[in-house]
VOPAGU-2260 file (C-alpha; in pm, 1 decimal, decimal comma):
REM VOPAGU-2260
SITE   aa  ch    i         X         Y         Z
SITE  UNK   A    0   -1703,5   -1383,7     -38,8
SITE  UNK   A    1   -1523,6   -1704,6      20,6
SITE  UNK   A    2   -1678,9   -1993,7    -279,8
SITE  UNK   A    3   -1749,6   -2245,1    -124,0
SITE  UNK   A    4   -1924,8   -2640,8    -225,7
SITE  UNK   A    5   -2147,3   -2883,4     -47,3
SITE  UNK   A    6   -2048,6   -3232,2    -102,6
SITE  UNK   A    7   -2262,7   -3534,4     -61,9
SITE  UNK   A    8   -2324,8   -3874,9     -91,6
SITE  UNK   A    9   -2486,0   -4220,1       3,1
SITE  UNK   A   10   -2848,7   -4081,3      29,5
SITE  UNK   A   11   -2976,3   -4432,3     -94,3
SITE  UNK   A   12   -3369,2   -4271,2    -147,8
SITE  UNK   A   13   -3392,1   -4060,2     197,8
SITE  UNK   A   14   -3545,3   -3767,1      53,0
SITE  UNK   A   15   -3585,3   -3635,7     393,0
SITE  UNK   A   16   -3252,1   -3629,8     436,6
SITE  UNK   A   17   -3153,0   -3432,9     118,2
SITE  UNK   A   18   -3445,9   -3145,1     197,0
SITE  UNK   A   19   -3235,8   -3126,5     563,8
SITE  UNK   A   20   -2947,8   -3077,3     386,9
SITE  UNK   A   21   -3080,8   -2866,9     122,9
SITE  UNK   A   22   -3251,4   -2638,5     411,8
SITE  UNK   A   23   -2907,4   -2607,2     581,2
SITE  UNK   A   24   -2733,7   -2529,0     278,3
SITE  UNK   A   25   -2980,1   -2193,1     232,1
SITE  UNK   A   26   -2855,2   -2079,9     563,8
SITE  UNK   A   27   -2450,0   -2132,4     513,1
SITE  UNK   A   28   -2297,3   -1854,6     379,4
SITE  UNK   A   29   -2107,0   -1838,0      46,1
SITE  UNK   A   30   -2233,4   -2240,6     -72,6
SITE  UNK   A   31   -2254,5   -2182,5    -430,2
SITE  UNK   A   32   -2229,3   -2562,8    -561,8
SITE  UNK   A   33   -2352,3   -2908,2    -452,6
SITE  UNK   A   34   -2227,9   -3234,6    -560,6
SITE  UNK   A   35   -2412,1   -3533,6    -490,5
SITE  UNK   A   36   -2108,6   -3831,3    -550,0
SITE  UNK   A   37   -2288,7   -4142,4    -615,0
SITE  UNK   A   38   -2492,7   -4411,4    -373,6
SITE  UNK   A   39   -2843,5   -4229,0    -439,0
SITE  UNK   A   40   -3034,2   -4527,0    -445,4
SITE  UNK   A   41   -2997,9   -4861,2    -222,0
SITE  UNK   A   42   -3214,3   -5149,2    -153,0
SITE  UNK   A   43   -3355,1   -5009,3     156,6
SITE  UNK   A   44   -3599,3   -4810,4      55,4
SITE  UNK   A   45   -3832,7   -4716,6    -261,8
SITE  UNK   A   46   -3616,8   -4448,5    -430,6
SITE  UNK   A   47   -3780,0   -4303,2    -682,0
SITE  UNK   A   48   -3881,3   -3975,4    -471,9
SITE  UNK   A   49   -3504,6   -3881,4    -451,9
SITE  UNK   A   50   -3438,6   -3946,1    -847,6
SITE  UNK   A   51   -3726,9   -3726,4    -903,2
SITE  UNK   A   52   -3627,3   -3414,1    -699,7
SITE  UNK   A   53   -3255,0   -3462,3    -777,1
SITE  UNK   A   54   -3367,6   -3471,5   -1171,4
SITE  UNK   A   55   -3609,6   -3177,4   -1132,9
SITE  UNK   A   56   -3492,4   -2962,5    -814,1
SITE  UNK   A   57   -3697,4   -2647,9    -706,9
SITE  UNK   A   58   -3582,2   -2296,3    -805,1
SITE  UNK   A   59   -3498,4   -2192,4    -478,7
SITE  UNK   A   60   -3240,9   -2402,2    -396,1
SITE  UNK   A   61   -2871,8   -2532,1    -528,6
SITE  UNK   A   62   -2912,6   -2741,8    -830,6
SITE  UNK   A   63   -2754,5   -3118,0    -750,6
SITE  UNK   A   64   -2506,3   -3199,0   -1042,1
SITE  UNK   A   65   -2445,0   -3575,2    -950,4
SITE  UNK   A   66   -2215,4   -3865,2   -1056,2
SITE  UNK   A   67   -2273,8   -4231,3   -1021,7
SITE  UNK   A   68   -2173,2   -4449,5    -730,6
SITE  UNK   A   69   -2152,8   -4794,1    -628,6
SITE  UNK   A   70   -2490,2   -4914,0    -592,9
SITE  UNK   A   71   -2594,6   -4725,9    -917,0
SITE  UNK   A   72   -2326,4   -4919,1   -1076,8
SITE  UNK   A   73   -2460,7   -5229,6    -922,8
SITE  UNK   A   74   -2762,1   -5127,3   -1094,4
SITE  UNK   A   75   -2685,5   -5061,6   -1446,0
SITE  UNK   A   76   -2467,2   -5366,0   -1467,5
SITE  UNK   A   77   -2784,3   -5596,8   -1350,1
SITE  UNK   A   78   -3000,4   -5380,2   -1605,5
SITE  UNK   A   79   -2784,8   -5473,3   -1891,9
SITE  UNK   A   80   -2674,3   -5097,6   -1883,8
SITE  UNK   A   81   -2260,0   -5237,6   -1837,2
SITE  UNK   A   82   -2237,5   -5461,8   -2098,3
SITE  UNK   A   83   -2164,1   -5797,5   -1995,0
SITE  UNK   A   84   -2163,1   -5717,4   -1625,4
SITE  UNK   A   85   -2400,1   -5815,2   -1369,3
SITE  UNK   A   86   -2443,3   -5679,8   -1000,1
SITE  UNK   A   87   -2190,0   -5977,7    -940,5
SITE  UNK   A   88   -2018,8   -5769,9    -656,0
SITE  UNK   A   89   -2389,7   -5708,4    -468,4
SITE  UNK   A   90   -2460,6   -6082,1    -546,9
SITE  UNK   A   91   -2148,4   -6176,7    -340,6
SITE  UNK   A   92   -2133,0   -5948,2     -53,5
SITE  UNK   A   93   -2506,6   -5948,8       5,3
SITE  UNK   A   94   -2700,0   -6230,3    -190,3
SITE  UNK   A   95   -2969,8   -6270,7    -427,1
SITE  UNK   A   96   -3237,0   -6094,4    -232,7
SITE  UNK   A   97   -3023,5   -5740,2    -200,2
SITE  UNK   A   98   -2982,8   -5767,4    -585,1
SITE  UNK   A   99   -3353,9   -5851,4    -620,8
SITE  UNK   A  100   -3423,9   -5555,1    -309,3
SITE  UNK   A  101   -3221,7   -5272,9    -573,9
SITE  UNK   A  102   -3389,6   -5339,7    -853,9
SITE  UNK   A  103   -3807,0   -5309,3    -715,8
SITE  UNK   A  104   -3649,9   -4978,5    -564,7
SITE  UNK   A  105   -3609,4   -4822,3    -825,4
SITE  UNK   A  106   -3850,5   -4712,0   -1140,2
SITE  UNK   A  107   -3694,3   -4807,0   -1465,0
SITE  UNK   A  108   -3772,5   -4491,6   -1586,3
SITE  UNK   A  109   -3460,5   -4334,2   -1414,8
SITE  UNK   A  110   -3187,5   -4590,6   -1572,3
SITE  UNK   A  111   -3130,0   -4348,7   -1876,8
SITE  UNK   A  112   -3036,6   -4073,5   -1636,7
SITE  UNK   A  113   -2862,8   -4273,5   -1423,3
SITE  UNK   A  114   -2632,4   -4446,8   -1709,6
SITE  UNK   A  115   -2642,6   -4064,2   -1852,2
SITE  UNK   A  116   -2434,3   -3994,7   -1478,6
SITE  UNK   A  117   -1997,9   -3913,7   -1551,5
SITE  UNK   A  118   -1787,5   -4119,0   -1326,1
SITE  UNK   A  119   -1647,9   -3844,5   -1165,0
SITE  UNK   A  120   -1567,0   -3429,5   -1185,3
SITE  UNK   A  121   -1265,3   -3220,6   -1262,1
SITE  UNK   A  122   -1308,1   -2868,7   -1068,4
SITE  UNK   A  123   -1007,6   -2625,2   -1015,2
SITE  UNK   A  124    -685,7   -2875,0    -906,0
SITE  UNK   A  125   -1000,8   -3121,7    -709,6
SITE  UNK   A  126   -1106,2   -3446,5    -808,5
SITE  UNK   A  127   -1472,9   -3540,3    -745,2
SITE  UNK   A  128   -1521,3   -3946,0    -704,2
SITE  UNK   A  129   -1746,3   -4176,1    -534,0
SITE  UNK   A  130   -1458,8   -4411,5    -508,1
SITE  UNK   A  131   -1170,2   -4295,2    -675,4
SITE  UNK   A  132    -961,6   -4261,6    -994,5
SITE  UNK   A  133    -892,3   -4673,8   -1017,1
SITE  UNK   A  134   -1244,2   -4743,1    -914,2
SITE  UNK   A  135   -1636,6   -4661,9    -822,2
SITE  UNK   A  136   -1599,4   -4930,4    -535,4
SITE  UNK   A  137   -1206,6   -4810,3    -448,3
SITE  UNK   A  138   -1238,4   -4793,0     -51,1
SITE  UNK   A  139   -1038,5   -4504,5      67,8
SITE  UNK   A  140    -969,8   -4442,8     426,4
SITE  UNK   A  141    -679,3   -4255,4     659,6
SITE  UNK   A  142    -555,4   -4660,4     683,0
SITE  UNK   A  143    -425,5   -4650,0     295,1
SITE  UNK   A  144    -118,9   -4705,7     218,4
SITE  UNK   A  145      74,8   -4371,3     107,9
SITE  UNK   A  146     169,0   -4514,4    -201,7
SITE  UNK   A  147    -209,6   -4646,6    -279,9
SITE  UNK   A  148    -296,6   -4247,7    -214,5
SITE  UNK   A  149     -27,2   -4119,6    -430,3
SITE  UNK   A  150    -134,5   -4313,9    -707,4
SITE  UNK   A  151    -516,9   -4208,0    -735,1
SITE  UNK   A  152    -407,4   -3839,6    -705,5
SITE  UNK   A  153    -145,8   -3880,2   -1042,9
SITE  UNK   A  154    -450,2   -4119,1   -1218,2
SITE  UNK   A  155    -643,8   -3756,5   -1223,4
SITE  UNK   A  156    -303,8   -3497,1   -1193,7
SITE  UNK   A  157    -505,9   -3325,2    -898,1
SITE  UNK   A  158    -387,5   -3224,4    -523,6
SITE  UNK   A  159    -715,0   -3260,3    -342,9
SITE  UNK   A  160    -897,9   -3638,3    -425,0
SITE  UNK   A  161   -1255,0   -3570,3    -243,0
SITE  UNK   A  162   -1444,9   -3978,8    -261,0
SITE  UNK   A  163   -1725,6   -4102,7     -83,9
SITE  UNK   A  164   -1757,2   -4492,8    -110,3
SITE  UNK   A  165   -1562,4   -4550,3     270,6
SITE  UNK   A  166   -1864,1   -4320,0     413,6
SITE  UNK   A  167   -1566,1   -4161,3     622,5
SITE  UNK   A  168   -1528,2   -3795,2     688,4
SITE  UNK   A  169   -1147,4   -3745,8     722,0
SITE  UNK   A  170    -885,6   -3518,7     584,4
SITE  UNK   A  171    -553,0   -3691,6     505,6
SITE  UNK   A  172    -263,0   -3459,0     375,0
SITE  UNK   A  173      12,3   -3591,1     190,8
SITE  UNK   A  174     357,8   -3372,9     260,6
SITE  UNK   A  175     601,7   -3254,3       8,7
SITE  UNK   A  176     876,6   -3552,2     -51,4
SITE  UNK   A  177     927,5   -3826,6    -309,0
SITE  UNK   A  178     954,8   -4144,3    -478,7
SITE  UNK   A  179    1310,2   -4331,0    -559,4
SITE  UNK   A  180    1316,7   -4589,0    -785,6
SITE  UNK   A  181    1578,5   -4773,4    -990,3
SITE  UNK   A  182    1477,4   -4948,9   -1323,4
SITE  UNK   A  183    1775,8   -5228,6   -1432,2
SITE  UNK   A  184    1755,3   -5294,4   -1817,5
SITE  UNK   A  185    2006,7   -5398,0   -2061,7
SITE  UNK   A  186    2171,5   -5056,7   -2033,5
SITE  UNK   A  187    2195,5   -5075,3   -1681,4
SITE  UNK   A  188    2072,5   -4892,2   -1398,8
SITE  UNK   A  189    1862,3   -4592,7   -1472,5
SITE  UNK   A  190    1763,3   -4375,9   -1113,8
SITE  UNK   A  191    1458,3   -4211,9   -1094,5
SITE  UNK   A  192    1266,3   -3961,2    -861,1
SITE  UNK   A  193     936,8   -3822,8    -834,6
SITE  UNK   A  194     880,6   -3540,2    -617,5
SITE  UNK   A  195     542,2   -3555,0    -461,6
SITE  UNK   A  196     390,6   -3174,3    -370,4
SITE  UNK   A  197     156,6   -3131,2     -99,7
SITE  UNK   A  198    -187,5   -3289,0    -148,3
SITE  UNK   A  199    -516,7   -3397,1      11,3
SITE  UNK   A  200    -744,5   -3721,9      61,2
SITE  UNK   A  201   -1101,6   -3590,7     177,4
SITE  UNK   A  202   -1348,9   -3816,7     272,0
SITE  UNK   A  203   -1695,3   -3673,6     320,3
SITE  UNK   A  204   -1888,5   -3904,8     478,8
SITE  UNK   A  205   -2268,1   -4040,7     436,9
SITE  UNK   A  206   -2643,0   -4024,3     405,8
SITE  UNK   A  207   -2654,7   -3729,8     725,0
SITE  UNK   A  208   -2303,9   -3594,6     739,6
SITE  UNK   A  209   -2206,7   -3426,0     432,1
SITE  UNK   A  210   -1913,1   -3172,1     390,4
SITE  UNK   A  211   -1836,6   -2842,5     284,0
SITE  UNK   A  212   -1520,0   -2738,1     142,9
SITE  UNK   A  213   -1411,3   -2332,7      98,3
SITE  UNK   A  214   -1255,2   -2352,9    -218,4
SITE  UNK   A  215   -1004,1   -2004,8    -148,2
SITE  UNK   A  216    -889,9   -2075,8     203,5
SITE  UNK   A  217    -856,9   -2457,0     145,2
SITE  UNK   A  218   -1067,5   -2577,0     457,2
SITE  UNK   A  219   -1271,2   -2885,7     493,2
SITE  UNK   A  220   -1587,9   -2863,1     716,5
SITE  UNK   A  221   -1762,2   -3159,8     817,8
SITE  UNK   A  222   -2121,7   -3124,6     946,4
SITE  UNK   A  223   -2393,6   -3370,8    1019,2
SITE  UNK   A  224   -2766,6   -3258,4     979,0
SITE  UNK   A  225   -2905,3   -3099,3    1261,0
SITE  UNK   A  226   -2559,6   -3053,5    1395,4
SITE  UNK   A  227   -2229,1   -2809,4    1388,3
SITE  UNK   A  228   -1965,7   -2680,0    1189,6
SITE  UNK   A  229   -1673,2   -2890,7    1272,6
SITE  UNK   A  230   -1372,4   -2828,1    1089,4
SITE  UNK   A  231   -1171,0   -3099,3    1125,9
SITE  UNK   A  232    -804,1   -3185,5    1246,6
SITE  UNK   A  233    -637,5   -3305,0     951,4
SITE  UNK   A  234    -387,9   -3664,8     982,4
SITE  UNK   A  235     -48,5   -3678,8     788,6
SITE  UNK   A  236      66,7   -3925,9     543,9
């Protein structure tokens, strides 16, 4: 039986959404994980059902294990949970009444869980992000530069970077080549060159469309609730 995980993120408080998802999930053969990366909550709605279920999920279904994403960071740094920080990013983009909008949607009893949340997950050669390695809020898309790719993937020394924060389903592969570079120092000219194996950008989308990734045969589904297995052409780098 090909292993296979369910990968998911930007929910911001539609528990209807997640029980969709959580009903097709029971019906796809061979899902044996579900991440949830980041953007639970958002200022649209009261999220506090969500929190709850994801917290304390029922028996018969795939247990959430979930790491923090933008707007929970936006969150925690209003909440005093980041130090210094404040939602200063939120503040900018969207003003004092989306700051004001996060924080009545959700309970303060769910901040210790939520600062409790890792930033991301190791699994097999895969790195699990809401963003990615440099940041929660890093904006990935098939439009990034090569070298801007390259980089996250050595941050975490992993082939396939799976991030959420862009809301983008898309597969980007990165072919086998590499990276010349000459340092000049006192000493001279030292050459250098990286070789770069093959490796993967997945971006698996938002709220509704979620992803599912076999783990042995290396393909990316992307589905949309209510909708189709579509396994998707992949774009080259």
């Amino acid at each position: 039986m090909i292993e296979r995980w369910a990968l998911v993120s930007g929910l911001k408080g539609d528990l209807e959404t997640y029980e969709l998802i959580q009903s097709e999930l029971k019906k796809a053969r061979g899902v044996t994980a579900l991440f949830v990366l980041g953007d639970m909550i958002g200022p649209e709605r009261n999220c506090d059902a969500l929190l709850n279920r994801l917290q304390t999920p029922r028996r018969d279904e795939l247990q959430p294990q979930c790491i923090y994403g933008w707007w929970e960071e936006q969150l925690l740094a209003e909440q005093g949970l980041r130090g210094e920080q404040k939602a200063d990013a939120l503040r900018l983009n969207q003003g004092e009444e989306a700051v004001t909008a996060l924080l009545n949607a959700v309970d303060n009893y769910h901040l210790k869980w939520l600062a409790s949340l890792q930033f991301g997950f190791i699994e097999l050669d895969c790195g699990l992000i809401h963003g990615s390695s440099a940041d929660v809020g890093d904006n990935l898309t098939p439009e990034t530069s090569p070298l801007i790719l390259i980089d996250r993937l050595t941050r975490l020394d992993v082939n396939r970077l799976f991030t959420a924060h862009s809301t983008k389903q898309f597969h980007l592969e990165l072919t086998g080549g590499g990276l010349d570079s000459q340092v000049k120092d006192l000493n001279g000219v030292n050459q250098h060159q990286q070789k770069v194996s093959k490796q993967s950008i997945i971006g698996i989308g938002a709220g509704a469309n979620y992803t599912i990734y076999d783990v042995g045969s290396d393909k990316t589904h992307f589905l949309t609730v209510g909708g189709q297995y579509n396994t998707k052409g992949k774009g080259f780098a």
